[in-house]
C-alpha positions in Angstrom: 12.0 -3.1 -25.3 9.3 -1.1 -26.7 10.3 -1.9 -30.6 10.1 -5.9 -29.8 6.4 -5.6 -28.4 3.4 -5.5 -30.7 1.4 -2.8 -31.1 3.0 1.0 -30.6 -0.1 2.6 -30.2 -1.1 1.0 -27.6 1.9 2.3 -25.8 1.5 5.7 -27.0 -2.4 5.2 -25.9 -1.1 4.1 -22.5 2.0 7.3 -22.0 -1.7 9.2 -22.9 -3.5 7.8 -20.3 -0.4 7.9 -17.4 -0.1 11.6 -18.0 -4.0 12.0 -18.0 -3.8 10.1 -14.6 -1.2 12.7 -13.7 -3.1 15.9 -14.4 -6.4 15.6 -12.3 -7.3 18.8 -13.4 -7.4 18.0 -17.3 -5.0 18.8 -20.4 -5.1 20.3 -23.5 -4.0 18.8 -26.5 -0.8 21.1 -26.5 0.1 19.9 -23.2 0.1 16.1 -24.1 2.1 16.5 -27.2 4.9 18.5 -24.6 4.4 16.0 -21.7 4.9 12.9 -23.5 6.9 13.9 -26.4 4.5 12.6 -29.5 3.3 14.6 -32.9 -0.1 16.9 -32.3 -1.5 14.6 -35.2 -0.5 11.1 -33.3 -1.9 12.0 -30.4 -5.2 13.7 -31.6 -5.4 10.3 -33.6 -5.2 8.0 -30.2 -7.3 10.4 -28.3 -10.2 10.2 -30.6 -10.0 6.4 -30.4 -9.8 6.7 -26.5 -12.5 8.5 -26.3 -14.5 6.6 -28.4 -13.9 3.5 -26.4 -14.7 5.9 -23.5 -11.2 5.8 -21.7 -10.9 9.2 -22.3 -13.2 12.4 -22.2 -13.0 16.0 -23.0 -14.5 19.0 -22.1 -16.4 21.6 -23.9 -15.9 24.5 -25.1 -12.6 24.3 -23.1 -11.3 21.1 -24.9 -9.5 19.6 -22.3 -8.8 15.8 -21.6 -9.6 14.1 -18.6 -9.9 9.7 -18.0 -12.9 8.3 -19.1 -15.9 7.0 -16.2 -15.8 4.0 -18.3 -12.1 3.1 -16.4 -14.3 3.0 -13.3 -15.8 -0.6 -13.9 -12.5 -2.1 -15.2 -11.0 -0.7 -11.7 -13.7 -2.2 -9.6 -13.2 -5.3 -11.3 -9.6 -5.5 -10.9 -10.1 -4.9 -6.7 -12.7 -7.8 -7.0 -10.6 -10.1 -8.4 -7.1 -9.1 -6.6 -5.8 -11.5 -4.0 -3.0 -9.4 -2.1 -2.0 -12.7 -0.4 -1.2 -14.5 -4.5 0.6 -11.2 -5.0 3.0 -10.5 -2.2 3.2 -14.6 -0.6 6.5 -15.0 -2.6 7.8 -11.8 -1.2 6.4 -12.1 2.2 8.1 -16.2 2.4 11.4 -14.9 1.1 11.3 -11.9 3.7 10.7 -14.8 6.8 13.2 -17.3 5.1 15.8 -14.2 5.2 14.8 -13.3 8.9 13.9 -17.0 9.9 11.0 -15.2 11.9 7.3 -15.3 11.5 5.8 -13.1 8.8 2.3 -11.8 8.9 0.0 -10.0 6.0 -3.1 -8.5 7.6 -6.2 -6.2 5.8 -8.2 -3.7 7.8 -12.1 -4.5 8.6 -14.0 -2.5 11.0 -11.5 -0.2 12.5 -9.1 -3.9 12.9 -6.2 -5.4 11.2 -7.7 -9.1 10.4 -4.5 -11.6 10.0 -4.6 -12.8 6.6 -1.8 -15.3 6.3 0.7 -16.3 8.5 4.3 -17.4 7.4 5.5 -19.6 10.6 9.1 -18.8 12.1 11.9 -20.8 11.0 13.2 -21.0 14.7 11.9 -23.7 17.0 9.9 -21.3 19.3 7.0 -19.9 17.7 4.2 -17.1 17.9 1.1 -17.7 19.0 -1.1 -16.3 16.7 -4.1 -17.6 14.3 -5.3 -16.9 11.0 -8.2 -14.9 11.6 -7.6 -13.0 14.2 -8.1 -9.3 15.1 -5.2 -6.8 16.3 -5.9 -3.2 17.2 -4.5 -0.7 15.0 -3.2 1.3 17.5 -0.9 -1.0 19.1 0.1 -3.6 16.4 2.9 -2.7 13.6 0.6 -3.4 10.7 -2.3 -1.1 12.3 -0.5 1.7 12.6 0.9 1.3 9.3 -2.9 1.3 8.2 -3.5 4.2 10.3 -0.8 6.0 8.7 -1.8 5.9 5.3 -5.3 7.7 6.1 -6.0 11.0 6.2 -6.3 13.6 9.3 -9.8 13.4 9.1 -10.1 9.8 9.1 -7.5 9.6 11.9 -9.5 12.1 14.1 -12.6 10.0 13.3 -10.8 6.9 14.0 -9.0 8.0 17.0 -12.7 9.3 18.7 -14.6 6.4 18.1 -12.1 3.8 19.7 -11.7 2.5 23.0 -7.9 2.6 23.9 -7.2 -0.2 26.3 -3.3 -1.0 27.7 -2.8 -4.3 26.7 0.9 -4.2 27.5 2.5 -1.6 29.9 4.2 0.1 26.3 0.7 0.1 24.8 0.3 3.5 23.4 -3.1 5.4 24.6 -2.3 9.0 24.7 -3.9 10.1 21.6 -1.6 13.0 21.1 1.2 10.4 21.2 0.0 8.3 18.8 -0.8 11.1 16.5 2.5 12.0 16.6 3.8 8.1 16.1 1.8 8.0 12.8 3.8 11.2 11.4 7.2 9.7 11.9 5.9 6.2 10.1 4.5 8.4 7.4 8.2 9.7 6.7 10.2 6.3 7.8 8.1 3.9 5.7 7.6 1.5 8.2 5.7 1.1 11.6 7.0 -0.4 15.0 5.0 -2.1 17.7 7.3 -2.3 20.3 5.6 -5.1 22.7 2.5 -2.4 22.8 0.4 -6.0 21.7 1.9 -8.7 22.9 4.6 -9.0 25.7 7.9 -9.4 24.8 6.8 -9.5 21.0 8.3 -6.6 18.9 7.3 -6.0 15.3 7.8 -4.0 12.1 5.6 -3.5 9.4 5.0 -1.3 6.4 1.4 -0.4 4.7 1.0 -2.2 0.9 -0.1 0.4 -1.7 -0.3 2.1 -4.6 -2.6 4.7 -6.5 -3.8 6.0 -3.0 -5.4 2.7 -2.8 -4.5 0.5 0.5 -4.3 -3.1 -0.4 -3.4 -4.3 3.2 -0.5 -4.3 5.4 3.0 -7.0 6.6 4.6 -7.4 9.6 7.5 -9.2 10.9 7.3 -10.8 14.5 10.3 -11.2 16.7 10.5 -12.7 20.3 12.3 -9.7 22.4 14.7 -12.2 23.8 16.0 -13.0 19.6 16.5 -9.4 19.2 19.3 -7.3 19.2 20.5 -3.3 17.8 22.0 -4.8 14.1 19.2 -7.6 14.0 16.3 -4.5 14.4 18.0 -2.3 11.5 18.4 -5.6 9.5 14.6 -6.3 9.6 13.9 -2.6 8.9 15.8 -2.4 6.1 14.2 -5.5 4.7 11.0 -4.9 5.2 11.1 -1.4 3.4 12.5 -3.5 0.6 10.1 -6.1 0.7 7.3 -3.3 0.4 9.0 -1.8 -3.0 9.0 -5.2 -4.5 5.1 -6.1 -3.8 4.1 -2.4 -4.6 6.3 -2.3 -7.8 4.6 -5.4 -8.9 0.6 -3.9 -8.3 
Protein backbone atom coordinates (compact mmCIF):
# COMPACT_ATOMS: atom_id res chain seq x y z
CA UNK A 1 0.00 0.00 0.00
CA UNK A 2 2.59 2.33 1.02
CA UNK A 3 4.61 2.21 -2.54
CA UNK A 4 1.20 3.26 -4.40
CA UNK A 5 0.73 6.42 -2.19
CA UNK A 6 2.51 9.66 -2.93
CA UNK A 7 4.88 10.98 -0.81
CA UNK A 8 7.13 8.44 1.51
CA UNK A 9 8.29 11.01 3.72
CA UNK A 10 5.38 11.86 4.84
CA UNK A 11 4.89 8.38 6.07
CA UNK A 12 8.19 8.17 7.47
CA UNK A 13 7.34 11.79 9.11
CA UNK A 14 4.09 10.18 10.45
CA UNK A 15 5.93 6.45 11.91
CA UNK A 16 8.10 9.67 13.59
CA UNK A 17 5.37 11.28 15.07
CA UNK A 18 3.30 7.73 16.21
CA UNK A 19 6.40 6.64 18.11
CA UNK A 20 6.91 10.27 19.59
CA UNK A 21 3.20 9.94 20.63
CA UNK A 22 4.32 6.68 22.20
CA UNK A 23 7.19 7.89 24.34
CA UNK A 24 5.74 10.75 26.53
CA UNK A 25 8.86 11.02 28.15
CA UNK A 26 11.01 11.96 24.89
CA UNK A 27 13.54 10.02 22.48
CA UNK A 28 16.74 10.24 21.31
CA UNK A 29 17.67 10.08 17.90
CA UNK A 30 19.15 6.51 18.45
CA UNK A 31 15.96 5.37 19.75
CA UNK A 32 13.78 6.46 16.67
CA UNK A 33 16.08 4.94 14.16
CA UNK A 34 15.59 1.32 16.48
CA UNK A 35 11.81 1.94 17.05
CA UNK A 36 10.79 2.51 13.65
CA UNK A 37 13.36 0.93 11.63
CA UNK A 38 14.76 4.04 9.34
CA UNK A 39 18.57 5.29 8.60
CA UNK A 40 20.02 7.82 11.48
CA UNK A 41 20.47 10.29 8.30
CA UNK A 42 16.55 9.80 7.08
CA UNK A 43 15.31 10.44 10.22
CA UNK A 44 17.51 13.33 11.40
CA UNK A 45 16.43 14.77 7.86
CA UNK A 46 12.46 14.52 8.73
CA UNK A 47 13.03 15.59 12.21
CA UNK A 48 14.61 18.83 11.34
CA UNK A 49 11.75 19.55 8.96
CA UNK A 50 9.29 18.55 11.82
CA UNK A 51 10.60 20.72 13.92
CA UNK A 52 10.78 23.40 11.81
CA UNK A 53 7.18 23.26 11.01
CA UNK A 54 6.87 22.96 14.87
CA UNK A 55 5.40 19.27 15.02
CA UNK A 56 8.21 18.30 16.71
CA UNK A 57 10.64 19.75 19.52
CA UNK A 58 13.76 18.76 21.18
CA UNK A 59 15.42 19.30 24.25
CA UNK A 60 18.70 20.82 25.20
CA UNK A 61 21.50 19.85 26.09
CA UNK A 62 19.81 16.34 26.42
CA UNK A 63 18.67 16.24 22.72
CA UNK A 64 15.71 14.38 23.00
CA UNK A 65 12.43 14.59 20.87
CA UNK A 66 9.18 15.21 22.09
CA UNK A 67 5.58 16.49 19.75
CA UNK A 68 5.52 19.93 18.94
CA UNK A 69 2.83 22.51 21.04
CA UNK A 70 2.05 23.59 17.64
CA UNK A 71 -0.14 19.92 17.35
CA UNK A 72 -2.18 21.48 20.02
CA UNK A 73 -4.32 23.93 17.81
CA UNK A 74 -4.67 21.37 14.91
CA UNK A 75 -6.18 18.93 17.84
CA UNK A 76 -8.52 21.59 19.12
CA UNK A 77 -9.65 22.17 15.81
CA UNK A 78 -10.29 18.69 14.88
CA UNK A 79 -12.71 18.29 18.38
CA UNK A 80 -14.44 21.54 17.09
CA UNK A 81 -15.30 20.34 13.96
CA UNK A 82 -16.03 16.41 14.91
CA UNK A 83 -19.63 15.38 14.79
CA UNK A 84 -19.54 11.86 16.66
CA UNK A 85 -23.16 11.37 15.40
CA UNK A 86 -21.73 11.75 11.14
CA UNK A 87 -19.08 9.36 12.39
CA UNK A 88 -20.65 6.42 14.09
CA UNK A 89 -24.69 6.94 12.56
CA UNK A 90 -23.82 4.16 9.88
CA UNK A 91 -22.62 1.94 12.58
CA UNK A 92 -25.06 2.76 15.25
CA UNK A 93 -28.25 2.12 12.20
CA UNK A 94 -26.62 -1.12 11.11
CA UNK A 95 -26.26 -2.20 14.95
CA UNK A 96 -30.44 -1.49 15.38
CA UNK A 97 -31.20 -2.96 11.86
CA UNK A 98 -29.15 -6.23 13.20
CA UNK A 99 -31.00 -6.11 16.69
CA UNK A 100 -34.35 -4.51 15.30
CA UNK A 101 -34.26 -2.57 18.75
CA UNK A 102 -33.83 1.13 19.41
CA UNK A 103 -30.25 2.44 19.40
CA UNK A 104 -29.20 5.41 21.32
CA UNK A 105 -25.77 7.72 21.06
CA UNK A 106 -25.63 10.04 24.12
CA UNK A 107 -22.51 12.74 25.27
CA UNK A 108 -21.93 13.67 28.85
CA UNK A 109 -22.79 17.47 30.05
CA UNK A 110 -22.91 18.40 33.61
CA UNK A 111 -22.40 15.16 35.35
CA UNK A 112 -25.54 13.68 32.54
CA UNK A 113 -25.65 11.64 29.58
CA UNK A 114 -27.65 14.03 27.03
CA UNK A 115 -29.39 11.74 24.23
CA UNK A 116 -27.92 12.73 21.02
CA UNK A 117 -29.65 10.62 18.40
CA UNK A 118 -32.04 8.11 18.62
CA UNK A 119 -32.31 5.15 16.04
CA UNK A 120 -36.18 4.01 16.55
CA UNK A 121 -36.83 0.11 17.10
CA UNK A 122 -37.74 -1.86 14.13
CA UNK A 123 -40.49 -3.70 16.34
CA UNK A 124 -43.99 -2.17 16.57
CA UNK A 125 -43.67 -1.24 20.36
CA UNK A 126 -41.39 1.39 20.96
CA UNK A 127 -39.34 3.37 23.74
CA UNK A 128 -40.37 6.31 25.01
CA UNK A 129 -37.60 8.45 24.93
CA UNK A 130 -36.71 12.08 23.22
CA UNK A 131 -33.88 13.60 21.69
CA UNK A 132 -32.64 15.77 24.33
CA UNK A 133 -33.11 14.29 27.20
CA UNK A 134 -31.00 13.70 30.36
CA UNK A 135 -30.26 10.07 31.94
CA UNK A 136 -28.15 9.75 35.09
CA UNK A 137 -24.93 8.17 34.81
CA UNK A 138 -25.27 6.03 37.47
CA UNK A 139 -28.18 4.08 36.38
CA UNK A 140 -28.30 4.20 32.57
CA UNK A 141 -25.88 1.82 30.32
CA UNK A 142 -24.22 4.75 28.50
CA UNK A 143 -23.51 6.64 32.00
CA UNK A 144 -21.81 4.17 33.43
CA UNK A 145 -19.87 3.48 30.45
CA UNK A 146 -18.89 7.29 30.79
CA UNK A 147 -18.22 6.85 34.36
CA UNK A 148 -15.92 4.14 33.58
CA UNK A 149 -13.62 5.65 31.38
CA UNK A 150 -12.69 8.44 34.17
CA UNK A 151 -10.30 8.27 36.55
CA UNK A 152 -10.58 7.36 40.53
CA UNK A 153 -10.31 10.86 41.25
CA UNK A 154 -12.93 11.98 39.09
CA UNK A 155 -15.14 9.11 40.13
CA UNK A 156 -14.79 9.96 43.87
CA UNK A 157 -15.54 13.63 42.81
CA UNK A 158 -18.37 12.50 40.75
CA UNK A 159 -19.78 10.02 43.11
CA UNK A 160 -19.75 12.95 46.19
CA UNK A 161 -21.32 15.52 44.46
CA UNK A 162 -24.45 13.51 43.15
CA UNK A 163 -27.67 12.91 44.56
CA UNK A 164 -28.45 9.10 44.19
CA UNK A 165 -32.19 8.68 43.90
CA UNK A 166 -34.00 4.97 43.20
CA UNK A 167 -35.68 5.46 40.19
CA UNK A 168 -36.36 1.72 39.72
CA UNK A 169 -36.21 -0.88 42.66
CA UNK A 170 -32.67 -2.26 40.74
CA UNK A 171 -31.40 1.31 40.73
CA UNK A 172 -27.93 1.14 41.97
CA UNK A 173 -27.17 3.73 45.06
CA UNK A 174 -24.70 2.04 47.18
CA UNK A 175 -21.69 3.85 46.19
CA UNK A 176 -19.35 1.05 47.05
CA UNK A 177 -21.54 -1.02 44.67
CA UNK A 178 -21.30 1.04 41.91
CA UNK A 179 -17.68 1.48 42.39
CA UNK A 180 -17.27 -1.85 42.04
CA UNK A 181 -19.82 -2.04 38.77
CA UNK A 182 -17.45 0.40 36.99
CA UNK A 183 -14.42 -2.02 37.49
CA UNK A 184 -16.01 -4.95 35.85
CA UNK A 185 -17.23 -2.58 32.77
CA UNK A 186 -13.64 -1.35 32.65
CA UNK A 187 -12.47 -5.02 31.93
CA UNK A 188 -15.77 -6.27 29.90
CA UNK A 189 -15.96 -3.31 27.48
CA UNK A 190 -19.39 -2.72 27.89
CA UNK A 191 -21.91 -1.40 30.58
CA UNK A 192 -25.43 -2.83 31.63
CA UNK A 193 -28.35 -1.02 32.98
CA UNK A 194 -30.47 -3.61 34.07
CA UNK A 195 -34.04 -1.75 34.38
CA UNK A 196 -31.96 0.58 37.10
CA UNK A 197 -33.69 3.64 34.68
CA UNK A 198 -36.53 2.65 33.31
CA UNK A 199 -38.82 -0.29 34.32
CA UNK A 200 -38.68 -3.25 32.42
CA UNK A 201 -36.13 -1.50 30.07
CA UNK A 202 -32.65 -3.30 29.92
CA UNK A 203 -29.72 -1.81 28.15
CA UNK A 204 -26.13 -2.21 27.00
CA UNK A 205 -23.75 0.17 26.05
CA UNK A 206 -20.09 0.72 25.52
CA UNK A 207 -18.03 4.26 25.96
CA UNK A 208 -16.68 5.75 22.21
CA UNK A 209 -12.96 6.62 22.39
CA UNK A 210 -9.70 6.86 21.53
CA UNK A 211 -6.33 8.71 22.49
CA UNK A 212 -7.80 9.01 26.18
CA UNK A 213 -10.22 11.30 24.67
CA UNK A 214 -14.11 10.38 25.37
CA UNK A 215 -16.15 11.22 22.28
CA UNK A 216 -19.49 10.02 23.81
CA UNK A 217 -21.21 6.88 24.46
CA UNK A 218 -24.24 4.05 22.60
CA UNK A 219 -26.60 2.06 23.95
CA UNK A 220 -28.97 -0.55 22.90
CA UNK A 221 -32.63 -0.54 24.49
CA UNK A 222 -34.65 -3.69 24.85
CA UNK A 223 -38.14 -4.13 26.38
CA UNK A 224 -37.53 -6.90 29.28
CA UNK A 225 -40.51 -8.89 27.94
CA UNK A 226 -38.27 -9.18 24.03
CA UNK A 227 -35.36 -10.46 25.97
CA UNK A 228 -34.04 -13.64 26.53
CA UNK A 229 -30.25 -15.52 27.73
CA UNK A 230 -28.93 -16.00 23.73
CA UNK A 231 -30.74 -12.61 22.70
CA UNK A 232 -28.52 -10.67 25.77
CA UNK A 233 -25.08 -12.26 24.69
CA UNK A 234 -26.14 -11.58 21.04
CA UNK A 235 -26.44 -7.79 21.79
CA UNK A 236 -23.23 -7.82 23.87
CA UNK A 237 -21.33 -9.28 21.45
CA UNK A 238 -22.50 -6.74 18.91
CA UNK A 239 -22.18 -3.92 20.67
CA UNK A 240 -18.45 -4.53 21.58
CA UNK A 241 -18.12 -4.88 17.85
CA UNK A 242 -19.89 -1.96 16.90
CA UNK A 243 -17.50 0.10 19.36
CA UNK A 244 -14.19 -1.34 17.46
CA UNK A 245 -15.62 -0.22 14.14
CA UNK A 246 -16.48 3.62 15.22
CA UNK A 247 -13.24 3.76 17.36
CA UNK A 248 -11.05 2.21 14.48
CA UNK A 249 -12.44 4.79 12.20
CA UNK A 250 -11.56 8.13 14.80
Amino acid sequence: MASQLYGGVLLKAKAIMDFLSENNNGVTLKDICLGIGISKSTTLKVLTTLQYIGFVRRSDPEKRYYLGTDLILYGQNVLTSFDIADVAGVYLKELRNVTGETVNLGVESNNKVVLLQKYESLQSIKLNSKVGSKLDLYSSAMGKALLATKNPTDVDKYIVNEDFQSLTDKTITDKDALIAQLGVIKREGYAVDDKESQREVVCVGASIEKYQHVFGAFSVSIPEYRLDAELMEDIRRLVLTTKQQIEAIL
